[in-house]
C-alpha positions in Angstrom: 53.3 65.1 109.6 55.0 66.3 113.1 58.1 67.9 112.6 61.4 69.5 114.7 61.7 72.3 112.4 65.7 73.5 112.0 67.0 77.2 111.7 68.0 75.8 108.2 63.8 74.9 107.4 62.5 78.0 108.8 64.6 79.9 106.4 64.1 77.7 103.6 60.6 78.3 104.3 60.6 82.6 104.7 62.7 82.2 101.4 59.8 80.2 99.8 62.2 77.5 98.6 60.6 74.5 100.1 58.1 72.2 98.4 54.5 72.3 98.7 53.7 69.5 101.0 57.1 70.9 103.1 55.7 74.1 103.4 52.2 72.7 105.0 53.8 70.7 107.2 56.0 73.3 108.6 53.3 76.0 108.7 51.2 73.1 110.7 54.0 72.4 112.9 54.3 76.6 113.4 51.1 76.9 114.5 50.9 74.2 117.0 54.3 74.9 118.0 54.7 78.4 120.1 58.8 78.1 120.2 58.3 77.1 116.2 56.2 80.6 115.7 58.7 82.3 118.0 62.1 81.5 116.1 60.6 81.6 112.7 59.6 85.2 114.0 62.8 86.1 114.9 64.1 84.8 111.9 61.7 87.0 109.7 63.3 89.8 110.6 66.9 88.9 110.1 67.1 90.4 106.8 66.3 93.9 107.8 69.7 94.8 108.9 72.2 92.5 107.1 72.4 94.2 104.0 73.0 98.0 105.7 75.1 95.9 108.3 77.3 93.7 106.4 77.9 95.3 103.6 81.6 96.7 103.6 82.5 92.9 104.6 80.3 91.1 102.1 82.1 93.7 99.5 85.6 91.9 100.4 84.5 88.1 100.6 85.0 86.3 98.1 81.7 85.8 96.7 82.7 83.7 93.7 84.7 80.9 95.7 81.7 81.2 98.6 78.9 80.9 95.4 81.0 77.6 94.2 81.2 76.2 97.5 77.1 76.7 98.2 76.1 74.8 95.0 78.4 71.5 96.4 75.9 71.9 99.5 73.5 68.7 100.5 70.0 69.9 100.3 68.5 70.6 103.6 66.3 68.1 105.2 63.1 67.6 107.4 63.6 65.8 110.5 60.3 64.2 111.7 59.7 63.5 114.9 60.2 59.4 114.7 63.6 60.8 113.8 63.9 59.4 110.2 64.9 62.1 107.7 63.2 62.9 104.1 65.5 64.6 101.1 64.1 67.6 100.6 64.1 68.9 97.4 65.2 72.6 98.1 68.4 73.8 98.3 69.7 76.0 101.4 68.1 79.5 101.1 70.2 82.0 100.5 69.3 83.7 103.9 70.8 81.2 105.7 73.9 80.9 104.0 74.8 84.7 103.5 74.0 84.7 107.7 76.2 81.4 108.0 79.1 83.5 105.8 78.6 86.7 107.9 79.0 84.7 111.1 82.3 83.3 109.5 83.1 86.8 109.0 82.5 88.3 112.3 84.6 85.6 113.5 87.6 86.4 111.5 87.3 90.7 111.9 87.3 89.6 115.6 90.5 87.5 115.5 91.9 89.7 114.1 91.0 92.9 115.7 92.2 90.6 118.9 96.1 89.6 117.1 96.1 93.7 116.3 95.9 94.1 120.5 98.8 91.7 121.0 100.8 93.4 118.3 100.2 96.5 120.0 100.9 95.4 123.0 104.5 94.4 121.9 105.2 97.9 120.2 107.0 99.4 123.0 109.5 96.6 123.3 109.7 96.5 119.4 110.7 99.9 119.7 113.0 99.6 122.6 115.2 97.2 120.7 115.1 98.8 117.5 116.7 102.2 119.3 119.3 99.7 121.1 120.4 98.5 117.6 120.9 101.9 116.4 122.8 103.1 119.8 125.1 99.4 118.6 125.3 100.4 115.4 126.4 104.0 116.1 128.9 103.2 118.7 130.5 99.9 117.1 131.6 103.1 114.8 133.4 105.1 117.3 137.3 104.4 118.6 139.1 105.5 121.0 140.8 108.1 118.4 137.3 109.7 118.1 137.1 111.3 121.4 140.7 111.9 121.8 140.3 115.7 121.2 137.2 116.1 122.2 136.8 119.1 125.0 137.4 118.7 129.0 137.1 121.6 129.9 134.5 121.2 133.2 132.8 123.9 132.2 132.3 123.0 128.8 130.4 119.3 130.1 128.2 120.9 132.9 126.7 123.2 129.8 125.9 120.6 127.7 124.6 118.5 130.4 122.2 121.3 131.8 121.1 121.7 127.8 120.5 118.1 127.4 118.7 117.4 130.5 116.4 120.5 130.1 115.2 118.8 126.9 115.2 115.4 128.1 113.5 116.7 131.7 115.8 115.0 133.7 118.2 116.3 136.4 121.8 115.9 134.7 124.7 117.2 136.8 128.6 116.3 136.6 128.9 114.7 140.0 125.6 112.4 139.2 126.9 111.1 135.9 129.9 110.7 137.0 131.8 107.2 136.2 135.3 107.5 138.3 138.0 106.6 136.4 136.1 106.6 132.9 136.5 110.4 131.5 133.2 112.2 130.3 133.8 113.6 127.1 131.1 115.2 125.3 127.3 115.3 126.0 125.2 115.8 122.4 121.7 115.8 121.6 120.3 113.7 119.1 116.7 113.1 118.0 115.1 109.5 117.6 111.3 108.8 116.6 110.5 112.5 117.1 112.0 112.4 120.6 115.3 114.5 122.2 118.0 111.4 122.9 120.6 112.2 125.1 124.4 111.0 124.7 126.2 111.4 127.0 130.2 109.9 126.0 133.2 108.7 127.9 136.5 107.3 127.3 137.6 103.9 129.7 141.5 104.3 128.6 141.7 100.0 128.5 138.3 99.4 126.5 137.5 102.8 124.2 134.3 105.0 124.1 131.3 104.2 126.4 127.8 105.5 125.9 124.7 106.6 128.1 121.7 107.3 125.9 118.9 108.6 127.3 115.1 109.4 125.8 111.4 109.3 127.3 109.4 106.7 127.9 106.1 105.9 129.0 106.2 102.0 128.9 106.8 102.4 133.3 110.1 100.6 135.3 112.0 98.1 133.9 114.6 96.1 135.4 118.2 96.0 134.0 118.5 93.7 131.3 121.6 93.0 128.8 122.5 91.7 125.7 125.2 92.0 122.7 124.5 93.8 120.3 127.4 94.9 116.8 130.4 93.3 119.1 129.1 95.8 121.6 127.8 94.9 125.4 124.7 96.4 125.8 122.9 97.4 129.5 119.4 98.3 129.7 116.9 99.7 132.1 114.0 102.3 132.6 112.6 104.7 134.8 109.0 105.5 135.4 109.6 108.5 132.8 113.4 107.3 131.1 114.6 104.5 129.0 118.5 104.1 129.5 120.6 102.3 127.1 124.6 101.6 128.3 126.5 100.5 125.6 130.5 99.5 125.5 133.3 97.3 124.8 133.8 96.5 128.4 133.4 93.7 130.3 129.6 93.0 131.1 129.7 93.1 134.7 132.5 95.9 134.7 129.4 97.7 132.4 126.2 96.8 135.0 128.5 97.8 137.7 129.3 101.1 135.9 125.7 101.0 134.7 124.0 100.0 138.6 126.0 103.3 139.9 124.9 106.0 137.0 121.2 104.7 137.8 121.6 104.8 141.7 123.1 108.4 141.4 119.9 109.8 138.8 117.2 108.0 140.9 118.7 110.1 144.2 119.1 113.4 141.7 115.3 112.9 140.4 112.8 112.1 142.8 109.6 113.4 142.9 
């Protein structure tokens, strides 16, 4: 009998789970067929490297759900060529299945080595909002009555704004950071994620304490951005090197104003 043997035959057949007359009639077709002989090849050695191979993943399937599934299977069938099919009476070989279950697999591994990327690729920004929260937090904490006694003495800010931007490598001078009628009042230096934050604080008589933090980044330019953040406005930009983070009970435009001038001043203080 002529046949068009299936992937799903010739395995049946290397297993040695089809019937007698199935068997001659495949191994006839085979040897009259050169693409036949050529896939059933192939398919001999397919069990050389699936056990070393698969292994770790066959280890974590679950092989008693995959087993129960399996048994509900139709057995395979012969297609002759007049294209009316005979019930075989083997079942699926197990080579087959366990290379039909690997391929499921290798699917999965690869979906979600691929939703692992994307998360990655949204790390920065994860971790750009979670330092915004805590510079929110922090300053929905502060009142005007906290910086009342801090120092300002000139002296006194131009030190800590030479120590801060020697560990934040930035160029930080009094003139550049600078906010006209806002006072500077103390510039501290924090740590976030393992990484020197600079803190630089004013005092807006009408609106209370205003912050400029400042840490490096790698994640390249961004435009200014806002939101509201703890009752807090919230301005947002970076540099090639800096993420900056403007936080305040003003106004949001009186804040991107104040914000748009303490950027313009640093990008003309720190060019390469």
């Amino acid at each position: 009998m002529t046949m068009r043997p299936t992937d799903e035959m010739l395995t049946a057949y290397l297993d040695g789970e089809l019937g007698p007359e199935e068997r001659a009639a495949l191994e006839a077709t085979v040897a009259a067929d050169h693409g036949a002989s050529t896939r059933l090849e192939f398919l001999s050695h397919g069990n050389l490297a699936y056990a070393e191979a698969f292994v770790p993943m066959l280890d974590e399937a679950p092989r008693e759900k995959l087993e129960a599934m399996l048994k509900a299977l139709p057995s395979p069938q012969i297609v002759p060529a007049n294209g009316s099919p005979a019930q075989s009476t083997s079942r699926i070989g197990r080579r087959g299945l366990i290379a039909a279950a690997i391929g499921c697999l290798v699917v999965g591994v690869v979906a979600d080595r691929a939703f692992i990327a994307l998360q990655s690729s949204l790390t920065q920004d994860d971790e750009d909002a979670a330092l915004r929260a805590e510079v929110a937090e922090y300053l929905a904490l502060y009142t005007a009555d906290s910086l009342l006694h801090a120092s300002t003495d000139a002296s006194e800010r131009e030190a800590q704004l030479q120590f801060a931007g020697q560990r934040l490598g930035l160029a930080l001078d009094p003139f550049a950071m600078n906010l006209g009628d806002l006072q500077m009042r103390r510039t501290q230096l924090l740590e976030y994620d393992g990484k020197p934050l600079g803190q630089i604080l004013y005092l807006d008589p009408a609106h209370g304490p205003v912050a400029l933090c400042i840490i490096a980044a790698s994640s390249g330019a961004k435009p200014m951005q806002r939101e509201r953040r703890s009752g807090l406005n919230l301005i947002y930009w970076a540099s090639e090197s800096h993420s900056f983070v403007m936080a305040a009970r003003n106004p949001m435009e009186d804040l991107k104003a104040r914000a748009d001038e303490i950027r313009d001043q640093l990008t003309d203080r720190n060019q390469a």
